[in-house]
PDB file with SEQRES, HELIX, SHEET and CRYST1 records, atoms N, CA, C and O in Angstrom:
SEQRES   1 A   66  UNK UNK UNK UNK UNK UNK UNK UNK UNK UNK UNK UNK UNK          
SEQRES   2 A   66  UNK UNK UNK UNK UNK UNK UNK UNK UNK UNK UNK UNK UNK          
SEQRES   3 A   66  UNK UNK UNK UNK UNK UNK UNK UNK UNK UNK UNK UNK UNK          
SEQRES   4 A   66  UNK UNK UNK UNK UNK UNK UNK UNK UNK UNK UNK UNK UNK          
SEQRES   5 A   66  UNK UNK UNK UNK UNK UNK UNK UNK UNK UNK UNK UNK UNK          
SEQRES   6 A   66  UNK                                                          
HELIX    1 AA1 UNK A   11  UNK A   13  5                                   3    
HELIX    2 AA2 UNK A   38  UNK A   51  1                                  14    
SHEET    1 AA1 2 UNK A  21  UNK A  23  0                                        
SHEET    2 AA1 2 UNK A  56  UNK A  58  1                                        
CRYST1    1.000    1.000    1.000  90.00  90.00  90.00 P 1           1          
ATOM      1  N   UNK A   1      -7.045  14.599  33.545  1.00  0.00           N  
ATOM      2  CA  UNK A   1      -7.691  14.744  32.248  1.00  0.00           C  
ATOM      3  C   UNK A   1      -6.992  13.835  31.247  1.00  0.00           C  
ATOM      4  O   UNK A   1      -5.764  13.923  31.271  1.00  0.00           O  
ATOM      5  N   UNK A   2      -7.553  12.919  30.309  1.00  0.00           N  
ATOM      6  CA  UNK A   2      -6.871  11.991  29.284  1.00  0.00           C  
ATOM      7  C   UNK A   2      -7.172  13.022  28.382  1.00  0.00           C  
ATOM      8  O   UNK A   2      -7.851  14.047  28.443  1.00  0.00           O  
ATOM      9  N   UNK A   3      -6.269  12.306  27.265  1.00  0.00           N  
ATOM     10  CA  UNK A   3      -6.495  13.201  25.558  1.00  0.00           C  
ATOM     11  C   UNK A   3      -6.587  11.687  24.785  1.00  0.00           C  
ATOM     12  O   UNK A   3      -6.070  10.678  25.265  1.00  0.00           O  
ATOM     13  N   UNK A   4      -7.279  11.709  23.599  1.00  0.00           N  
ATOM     14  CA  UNK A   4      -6.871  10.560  22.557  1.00  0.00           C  
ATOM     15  C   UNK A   4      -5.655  11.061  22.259  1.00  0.00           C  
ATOM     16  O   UNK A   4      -5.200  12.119  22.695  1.00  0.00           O  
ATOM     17  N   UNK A   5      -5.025  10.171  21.382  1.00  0.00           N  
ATOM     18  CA  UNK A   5      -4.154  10.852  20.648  1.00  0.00           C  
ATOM     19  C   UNK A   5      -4.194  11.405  19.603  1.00  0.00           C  
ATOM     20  O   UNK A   5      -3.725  12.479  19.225  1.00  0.00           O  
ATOM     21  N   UNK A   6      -5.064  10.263  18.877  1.00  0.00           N  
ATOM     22  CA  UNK A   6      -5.611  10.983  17.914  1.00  0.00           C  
ATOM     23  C   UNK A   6      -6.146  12.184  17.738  1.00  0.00           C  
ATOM     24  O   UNK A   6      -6.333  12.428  16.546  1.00  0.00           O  
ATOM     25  N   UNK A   7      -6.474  13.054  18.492  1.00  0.00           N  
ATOM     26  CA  UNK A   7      -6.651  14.270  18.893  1.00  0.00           C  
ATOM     27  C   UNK A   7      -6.088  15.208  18.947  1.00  0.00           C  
ATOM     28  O   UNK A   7      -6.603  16.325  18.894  1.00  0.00           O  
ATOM     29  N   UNK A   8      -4.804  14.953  19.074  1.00  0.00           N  
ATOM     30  CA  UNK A   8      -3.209  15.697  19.763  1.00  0.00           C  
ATOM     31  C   UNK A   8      -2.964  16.497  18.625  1.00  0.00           C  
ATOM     32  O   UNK A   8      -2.166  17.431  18.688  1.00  0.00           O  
ATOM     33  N   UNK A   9      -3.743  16.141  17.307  1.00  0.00           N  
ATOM     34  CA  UNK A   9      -2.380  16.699  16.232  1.00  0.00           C  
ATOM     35  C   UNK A   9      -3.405  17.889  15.803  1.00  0.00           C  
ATOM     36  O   UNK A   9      -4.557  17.675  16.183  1.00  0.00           O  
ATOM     37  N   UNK A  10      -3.270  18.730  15.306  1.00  0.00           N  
ATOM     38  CA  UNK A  10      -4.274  20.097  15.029  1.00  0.00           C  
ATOM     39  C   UNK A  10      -4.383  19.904  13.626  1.00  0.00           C  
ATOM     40  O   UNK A  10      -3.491  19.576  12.844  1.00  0.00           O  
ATOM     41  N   UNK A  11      -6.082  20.243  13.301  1.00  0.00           N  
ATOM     42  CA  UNK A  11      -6.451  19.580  12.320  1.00  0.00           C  
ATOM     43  C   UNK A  11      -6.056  19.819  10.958  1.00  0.00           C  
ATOM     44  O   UNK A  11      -6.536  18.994  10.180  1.00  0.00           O  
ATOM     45  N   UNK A  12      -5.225  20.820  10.362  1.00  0.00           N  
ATOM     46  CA  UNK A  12      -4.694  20.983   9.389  1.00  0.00           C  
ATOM     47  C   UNK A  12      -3.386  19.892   9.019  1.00  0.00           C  
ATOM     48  O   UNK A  12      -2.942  19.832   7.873  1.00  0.00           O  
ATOM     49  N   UNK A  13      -2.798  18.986  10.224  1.00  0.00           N  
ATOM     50  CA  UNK A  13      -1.962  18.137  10.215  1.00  0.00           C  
ATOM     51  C   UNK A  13      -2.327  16.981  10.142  1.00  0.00           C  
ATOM     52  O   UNK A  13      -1.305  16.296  10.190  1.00  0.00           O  
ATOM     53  N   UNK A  14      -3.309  16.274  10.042  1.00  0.00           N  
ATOM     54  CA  UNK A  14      -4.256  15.396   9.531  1.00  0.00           C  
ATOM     55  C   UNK A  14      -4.808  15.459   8.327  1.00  0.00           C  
ATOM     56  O   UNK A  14      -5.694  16.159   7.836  1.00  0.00           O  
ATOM     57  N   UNK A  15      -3.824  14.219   7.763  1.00  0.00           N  
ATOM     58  CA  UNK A  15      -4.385  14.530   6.458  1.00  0.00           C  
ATOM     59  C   UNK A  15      -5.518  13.152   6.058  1.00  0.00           C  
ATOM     60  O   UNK A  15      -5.628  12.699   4.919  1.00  0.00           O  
ATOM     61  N   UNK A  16      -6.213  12.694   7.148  1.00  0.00           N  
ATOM     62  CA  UNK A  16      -7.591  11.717   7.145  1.00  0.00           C  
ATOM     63  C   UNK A  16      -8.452  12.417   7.241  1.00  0.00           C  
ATOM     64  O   UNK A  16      -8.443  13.456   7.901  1.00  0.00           O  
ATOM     65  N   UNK A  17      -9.512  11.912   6.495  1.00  0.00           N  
ATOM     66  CA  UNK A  17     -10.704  12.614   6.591  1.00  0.00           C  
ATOM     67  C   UNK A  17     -11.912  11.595   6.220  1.00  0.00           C  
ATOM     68  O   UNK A  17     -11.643  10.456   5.839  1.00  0.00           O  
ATOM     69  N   UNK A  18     -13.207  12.029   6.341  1.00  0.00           N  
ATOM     70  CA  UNK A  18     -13.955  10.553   6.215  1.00  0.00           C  
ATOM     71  C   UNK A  18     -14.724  10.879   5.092  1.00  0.00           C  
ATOM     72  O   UNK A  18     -15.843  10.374   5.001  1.00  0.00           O  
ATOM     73  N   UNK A  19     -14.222  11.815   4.015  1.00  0.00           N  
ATOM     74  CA  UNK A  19     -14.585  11.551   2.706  1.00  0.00           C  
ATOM     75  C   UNK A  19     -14.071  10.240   2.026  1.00  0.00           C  
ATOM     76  O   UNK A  19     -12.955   9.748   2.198  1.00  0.00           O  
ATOM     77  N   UNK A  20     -15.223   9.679   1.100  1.00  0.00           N  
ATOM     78  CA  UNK A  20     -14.198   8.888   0.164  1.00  0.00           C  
ATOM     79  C   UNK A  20     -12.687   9.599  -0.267  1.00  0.00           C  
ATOM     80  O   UNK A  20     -12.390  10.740   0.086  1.00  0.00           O  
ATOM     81  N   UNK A  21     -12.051   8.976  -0.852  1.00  0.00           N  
ATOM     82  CA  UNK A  21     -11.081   8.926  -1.640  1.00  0.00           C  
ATOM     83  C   UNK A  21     -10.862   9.038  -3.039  1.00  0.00           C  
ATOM     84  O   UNK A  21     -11.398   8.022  -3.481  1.00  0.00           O  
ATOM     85  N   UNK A  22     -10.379   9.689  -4.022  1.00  0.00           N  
ATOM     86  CA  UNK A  22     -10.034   9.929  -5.680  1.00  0.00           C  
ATOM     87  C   UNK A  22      -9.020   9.734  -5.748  1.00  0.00           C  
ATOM     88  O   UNK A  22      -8.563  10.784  -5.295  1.00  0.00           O  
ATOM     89  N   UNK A  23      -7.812   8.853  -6.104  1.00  0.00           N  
ATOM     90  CA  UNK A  23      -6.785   8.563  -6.370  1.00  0.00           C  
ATOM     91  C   UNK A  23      -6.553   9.563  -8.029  1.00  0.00           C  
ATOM     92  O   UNK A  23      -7.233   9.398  -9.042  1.00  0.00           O  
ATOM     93  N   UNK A  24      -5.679  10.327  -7.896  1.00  0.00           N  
ATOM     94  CA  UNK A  24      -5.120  10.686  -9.469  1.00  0.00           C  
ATOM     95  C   UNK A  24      -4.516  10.510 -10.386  1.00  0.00           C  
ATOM     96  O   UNK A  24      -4.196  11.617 -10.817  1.00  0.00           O  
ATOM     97  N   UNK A  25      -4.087   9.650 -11.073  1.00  0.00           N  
ATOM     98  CA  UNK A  25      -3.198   9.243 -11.905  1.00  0.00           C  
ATOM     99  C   UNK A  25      -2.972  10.313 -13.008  1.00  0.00           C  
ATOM    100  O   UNK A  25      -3.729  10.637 -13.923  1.00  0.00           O  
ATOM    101  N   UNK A  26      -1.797  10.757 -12.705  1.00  0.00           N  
ATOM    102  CA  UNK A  26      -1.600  11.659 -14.193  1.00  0.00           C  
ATOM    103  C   UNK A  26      -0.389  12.003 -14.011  1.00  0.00           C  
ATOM    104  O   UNK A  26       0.228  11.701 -12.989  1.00  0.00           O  
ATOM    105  N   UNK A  27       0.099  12.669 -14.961  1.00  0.00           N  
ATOM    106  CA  UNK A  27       1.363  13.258 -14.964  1.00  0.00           C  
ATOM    107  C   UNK A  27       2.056  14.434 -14.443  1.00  0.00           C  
ATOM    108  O   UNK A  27       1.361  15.450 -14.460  1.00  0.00           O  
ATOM    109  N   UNK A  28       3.340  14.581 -13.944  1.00  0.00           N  
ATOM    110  CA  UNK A  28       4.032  15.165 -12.762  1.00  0.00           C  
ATOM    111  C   UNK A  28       4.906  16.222 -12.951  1.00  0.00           C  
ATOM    112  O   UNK A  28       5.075  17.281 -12.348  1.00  0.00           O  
ATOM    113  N   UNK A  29       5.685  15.455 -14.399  1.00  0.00           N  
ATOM    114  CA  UNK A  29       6.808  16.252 -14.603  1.00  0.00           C  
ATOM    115  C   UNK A  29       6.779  16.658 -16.050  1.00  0.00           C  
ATOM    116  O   UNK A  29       6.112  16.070 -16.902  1.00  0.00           O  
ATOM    117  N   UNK A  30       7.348  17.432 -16.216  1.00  0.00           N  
ATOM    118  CA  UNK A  30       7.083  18.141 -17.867  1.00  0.00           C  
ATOM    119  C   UNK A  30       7.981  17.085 -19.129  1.00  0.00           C  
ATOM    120  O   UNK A  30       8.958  16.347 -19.259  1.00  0.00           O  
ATOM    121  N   UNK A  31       6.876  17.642 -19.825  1.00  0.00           N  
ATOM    122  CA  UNK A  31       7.070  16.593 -21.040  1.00  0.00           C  
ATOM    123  C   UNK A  31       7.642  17.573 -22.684  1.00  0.00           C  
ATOM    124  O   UNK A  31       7.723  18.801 -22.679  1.00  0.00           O  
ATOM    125  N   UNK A  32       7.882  16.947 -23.600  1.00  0.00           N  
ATOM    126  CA  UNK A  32       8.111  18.164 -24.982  1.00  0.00           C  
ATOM    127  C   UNK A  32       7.089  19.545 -25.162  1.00  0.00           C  
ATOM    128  O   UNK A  32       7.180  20.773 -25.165  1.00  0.00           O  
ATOM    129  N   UNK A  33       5.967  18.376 -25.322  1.00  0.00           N  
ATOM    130  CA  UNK A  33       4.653  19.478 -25.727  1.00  0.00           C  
ATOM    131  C   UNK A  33       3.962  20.404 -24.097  1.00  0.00           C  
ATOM    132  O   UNK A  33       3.435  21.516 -24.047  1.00  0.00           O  
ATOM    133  N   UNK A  34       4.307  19.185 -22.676  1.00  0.00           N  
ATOM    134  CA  UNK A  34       3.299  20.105 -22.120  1.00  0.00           C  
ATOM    135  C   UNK A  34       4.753  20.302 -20.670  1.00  0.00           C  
ATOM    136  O   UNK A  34       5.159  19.298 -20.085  1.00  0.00           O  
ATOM    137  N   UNK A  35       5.179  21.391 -20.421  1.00  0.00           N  
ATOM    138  CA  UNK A  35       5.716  21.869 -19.260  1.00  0.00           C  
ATOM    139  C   UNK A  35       5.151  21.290 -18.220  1.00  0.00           C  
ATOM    140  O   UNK A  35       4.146  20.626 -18.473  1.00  0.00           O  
ATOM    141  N   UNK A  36       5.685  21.374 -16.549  1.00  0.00           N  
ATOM    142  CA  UNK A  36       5.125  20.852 -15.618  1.00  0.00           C  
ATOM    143  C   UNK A  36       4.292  21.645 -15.032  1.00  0.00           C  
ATOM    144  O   UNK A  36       3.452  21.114 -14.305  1.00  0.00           O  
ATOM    145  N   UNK A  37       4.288  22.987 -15.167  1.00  0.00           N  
ATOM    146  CA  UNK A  37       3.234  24.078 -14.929  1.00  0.00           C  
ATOM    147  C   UNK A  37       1.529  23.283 -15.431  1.00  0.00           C  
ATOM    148  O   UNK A  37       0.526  23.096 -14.743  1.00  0.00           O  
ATOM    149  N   UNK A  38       1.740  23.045 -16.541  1.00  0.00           N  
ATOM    150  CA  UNK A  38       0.555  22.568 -17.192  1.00  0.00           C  
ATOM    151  C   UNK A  38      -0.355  21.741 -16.462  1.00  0.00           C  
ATOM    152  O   UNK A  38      -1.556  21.850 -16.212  1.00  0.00           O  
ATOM    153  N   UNK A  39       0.745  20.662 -16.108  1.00  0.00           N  
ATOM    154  CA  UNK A  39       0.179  19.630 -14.972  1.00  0.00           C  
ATOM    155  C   UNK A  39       0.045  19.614 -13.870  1.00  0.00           C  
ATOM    156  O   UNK A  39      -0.287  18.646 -13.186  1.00  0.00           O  
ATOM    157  N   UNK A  40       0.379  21.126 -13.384  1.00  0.00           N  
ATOM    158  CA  UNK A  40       0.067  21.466 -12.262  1.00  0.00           C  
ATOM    159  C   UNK A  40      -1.180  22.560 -12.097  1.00  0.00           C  
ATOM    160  O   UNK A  40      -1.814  22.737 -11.056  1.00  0.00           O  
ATOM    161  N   UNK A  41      -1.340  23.099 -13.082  1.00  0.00           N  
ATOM    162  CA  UNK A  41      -2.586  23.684 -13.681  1.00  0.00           C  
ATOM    163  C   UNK A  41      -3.701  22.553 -13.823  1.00  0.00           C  
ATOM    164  O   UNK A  41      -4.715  22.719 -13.144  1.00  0.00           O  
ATOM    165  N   UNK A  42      -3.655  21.873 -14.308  1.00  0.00           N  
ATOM    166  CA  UNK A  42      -4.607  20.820 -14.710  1.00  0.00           C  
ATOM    167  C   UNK A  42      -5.010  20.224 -13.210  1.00  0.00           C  
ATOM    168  O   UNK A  42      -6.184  20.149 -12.848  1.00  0.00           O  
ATOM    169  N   UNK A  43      -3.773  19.768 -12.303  1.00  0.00           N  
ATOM    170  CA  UNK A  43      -4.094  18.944 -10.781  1.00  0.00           C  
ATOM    171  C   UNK A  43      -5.213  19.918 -10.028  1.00  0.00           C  
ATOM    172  O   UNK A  43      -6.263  19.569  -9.488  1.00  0.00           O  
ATOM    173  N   UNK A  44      -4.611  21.345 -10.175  1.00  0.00           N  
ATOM    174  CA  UNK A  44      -5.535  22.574  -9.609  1.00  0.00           C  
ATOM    175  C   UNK A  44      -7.040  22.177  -9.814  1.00  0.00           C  
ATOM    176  O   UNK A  44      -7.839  21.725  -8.995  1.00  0.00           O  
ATOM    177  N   UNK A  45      -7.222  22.526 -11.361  1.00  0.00           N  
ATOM    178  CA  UNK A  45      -8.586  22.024 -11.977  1.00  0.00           C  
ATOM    179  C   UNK A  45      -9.352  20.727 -10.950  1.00  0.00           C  
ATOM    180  O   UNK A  45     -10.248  20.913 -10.126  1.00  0.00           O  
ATOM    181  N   UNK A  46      -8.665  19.358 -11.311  1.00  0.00           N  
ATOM    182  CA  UNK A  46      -9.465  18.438 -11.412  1.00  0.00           C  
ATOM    183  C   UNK A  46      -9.543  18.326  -9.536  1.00  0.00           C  
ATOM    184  O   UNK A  46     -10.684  18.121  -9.121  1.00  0.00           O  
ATOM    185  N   UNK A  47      -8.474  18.441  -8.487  1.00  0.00           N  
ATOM    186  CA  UNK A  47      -8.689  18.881  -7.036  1.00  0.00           C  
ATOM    187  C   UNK A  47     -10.095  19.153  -6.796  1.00  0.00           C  
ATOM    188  O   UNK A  47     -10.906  18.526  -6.114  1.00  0.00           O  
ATOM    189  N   UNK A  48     -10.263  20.501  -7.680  1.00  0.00           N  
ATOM    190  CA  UNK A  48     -10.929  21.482  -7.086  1.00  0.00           C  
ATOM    191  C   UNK A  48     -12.352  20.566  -7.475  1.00  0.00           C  
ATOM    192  O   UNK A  48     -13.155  20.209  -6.613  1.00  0.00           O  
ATOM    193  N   UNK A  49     -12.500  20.251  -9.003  1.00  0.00           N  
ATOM    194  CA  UNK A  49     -13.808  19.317  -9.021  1.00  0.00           C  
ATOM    195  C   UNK A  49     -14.184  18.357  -8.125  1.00  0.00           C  
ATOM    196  O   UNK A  49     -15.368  18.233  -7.810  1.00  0.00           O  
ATOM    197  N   UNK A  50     -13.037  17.434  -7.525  1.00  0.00           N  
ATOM    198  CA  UNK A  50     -13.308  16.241  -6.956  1.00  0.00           C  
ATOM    199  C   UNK A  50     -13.816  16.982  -5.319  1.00  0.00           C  
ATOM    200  O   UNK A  50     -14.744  16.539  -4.644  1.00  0.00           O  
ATOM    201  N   UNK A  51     -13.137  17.921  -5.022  1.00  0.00           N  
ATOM    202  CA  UNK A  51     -13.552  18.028  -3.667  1.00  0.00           C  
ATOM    203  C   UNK A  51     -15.169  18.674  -3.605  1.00  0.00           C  
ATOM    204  O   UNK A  51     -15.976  18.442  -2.704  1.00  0.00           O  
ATOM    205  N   UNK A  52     -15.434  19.658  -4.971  1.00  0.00           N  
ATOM    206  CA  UNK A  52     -17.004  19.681  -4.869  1.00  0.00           C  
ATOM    207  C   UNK A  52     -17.599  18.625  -5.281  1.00  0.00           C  
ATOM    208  O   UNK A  52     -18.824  18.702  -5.382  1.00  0.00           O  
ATOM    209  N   UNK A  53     -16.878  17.243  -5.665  1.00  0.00           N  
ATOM    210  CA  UNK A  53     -17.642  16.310  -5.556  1.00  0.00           C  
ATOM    211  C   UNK A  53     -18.303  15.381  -4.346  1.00  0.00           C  
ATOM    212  O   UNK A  53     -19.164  14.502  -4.385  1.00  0.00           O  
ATOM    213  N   UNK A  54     -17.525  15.957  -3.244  1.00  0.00           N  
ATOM    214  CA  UNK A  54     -17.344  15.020  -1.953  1.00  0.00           C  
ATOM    215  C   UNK A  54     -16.187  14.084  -1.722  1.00  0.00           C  
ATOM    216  O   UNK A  54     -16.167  13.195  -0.871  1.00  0.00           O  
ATOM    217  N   UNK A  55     -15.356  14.342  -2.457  1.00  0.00           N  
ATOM    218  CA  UNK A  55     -14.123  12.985  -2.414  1.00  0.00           C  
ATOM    219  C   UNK A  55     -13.160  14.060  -2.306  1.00  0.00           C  
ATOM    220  O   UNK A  55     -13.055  15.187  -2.791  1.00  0.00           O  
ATOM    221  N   UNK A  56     -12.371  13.207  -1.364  1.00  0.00           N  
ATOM    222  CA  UNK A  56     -10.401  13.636  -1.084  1.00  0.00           C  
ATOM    223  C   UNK A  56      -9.645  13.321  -2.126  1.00  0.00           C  
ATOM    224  O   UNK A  56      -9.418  12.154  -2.446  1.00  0.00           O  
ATOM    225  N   UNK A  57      -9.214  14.292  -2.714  1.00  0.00           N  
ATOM    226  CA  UNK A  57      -8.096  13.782  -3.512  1.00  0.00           C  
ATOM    227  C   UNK A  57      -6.508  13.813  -3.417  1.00  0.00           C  
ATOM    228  O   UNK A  57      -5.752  14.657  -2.938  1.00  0.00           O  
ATOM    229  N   UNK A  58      -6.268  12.586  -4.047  1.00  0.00           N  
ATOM    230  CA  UNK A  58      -4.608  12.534  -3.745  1.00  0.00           C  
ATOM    231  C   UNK A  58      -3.881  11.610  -4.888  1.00  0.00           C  
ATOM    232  O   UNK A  58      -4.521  10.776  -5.529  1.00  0.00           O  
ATOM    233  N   UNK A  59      -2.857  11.779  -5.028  1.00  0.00           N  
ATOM    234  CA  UNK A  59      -2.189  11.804  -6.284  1.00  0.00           C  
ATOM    235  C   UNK A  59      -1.450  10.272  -5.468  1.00  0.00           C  
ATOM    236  O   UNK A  59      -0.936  10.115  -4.360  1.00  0.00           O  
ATOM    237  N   UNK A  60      -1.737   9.208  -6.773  1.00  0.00           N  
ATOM    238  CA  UNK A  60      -1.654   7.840  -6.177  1.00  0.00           C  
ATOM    239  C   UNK A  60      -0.108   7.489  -6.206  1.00  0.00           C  
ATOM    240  O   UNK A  60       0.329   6.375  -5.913  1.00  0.00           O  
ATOM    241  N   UNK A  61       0.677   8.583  -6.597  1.00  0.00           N  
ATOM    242  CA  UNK A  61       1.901   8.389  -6.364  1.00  0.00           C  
ATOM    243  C   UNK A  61       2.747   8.938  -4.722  1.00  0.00           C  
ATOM    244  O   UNK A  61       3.802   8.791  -4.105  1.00  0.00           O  
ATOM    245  N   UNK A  62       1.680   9.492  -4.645  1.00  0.00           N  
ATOM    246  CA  UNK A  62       1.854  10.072  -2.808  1.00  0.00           C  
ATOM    247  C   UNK A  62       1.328   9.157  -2.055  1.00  0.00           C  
ATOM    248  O   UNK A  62       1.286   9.352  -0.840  1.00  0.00           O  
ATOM    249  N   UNK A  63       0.925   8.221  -2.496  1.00  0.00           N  
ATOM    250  CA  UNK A  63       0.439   7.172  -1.329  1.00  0.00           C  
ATOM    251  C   UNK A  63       1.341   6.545  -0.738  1.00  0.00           C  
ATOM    252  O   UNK A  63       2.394   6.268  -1.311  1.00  0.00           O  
ATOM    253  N   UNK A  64       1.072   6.182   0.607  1.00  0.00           N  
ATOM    254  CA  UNK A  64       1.463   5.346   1.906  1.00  0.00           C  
ATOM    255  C   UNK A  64       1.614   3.600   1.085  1.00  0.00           C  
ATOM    256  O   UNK A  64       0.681   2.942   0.624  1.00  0.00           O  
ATOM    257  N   UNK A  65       2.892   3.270   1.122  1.00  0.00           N  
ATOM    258  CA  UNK A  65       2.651   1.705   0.861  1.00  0.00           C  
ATOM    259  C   UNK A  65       2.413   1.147   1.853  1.00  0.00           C  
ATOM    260  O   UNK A  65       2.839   1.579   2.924  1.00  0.00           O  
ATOM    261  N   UNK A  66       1.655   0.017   1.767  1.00  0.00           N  
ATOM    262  CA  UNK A  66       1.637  -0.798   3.086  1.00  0.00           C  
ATOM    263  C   UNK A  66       1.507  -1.978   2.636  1.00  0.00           C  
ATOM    264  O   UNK A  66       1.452  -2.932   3.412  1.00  0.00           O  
TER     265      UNK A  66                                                      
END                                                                             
């Protein structure tokens, strides 16, 4: 029996998917006026829109350089 490999990894460990893509640009760490809670409140929010939009989202500071 062969396997791909691509196959091998169980799908919660794959983080490809063949949605487009939403890159996020925003802020990470807490600032005077807004704590980092805030901006992690806010990532919650806009996630949750983009994925009922059809797009993956990911925060363009987590990206893979290549």
């Amino acid at each position: 029996m062969t396997q791909n490999k691509k196959n091998d990894k169980a799908p919660s460990d794959d983080k490809s998917s063949n949605k487009p893509i939403c890159g996020l640009i925003m802020p990470i760490s807490g600032m005077p006026d807004c704590p980092q809670h805030h901006w992690k409140n806010e990532q919650t929010i806009l996630k949750s829109s983009i994925t009922m939009s059809g797009f993956e989202s990911r925060l363009v500071s987590d990206a893979d350089e290549r």
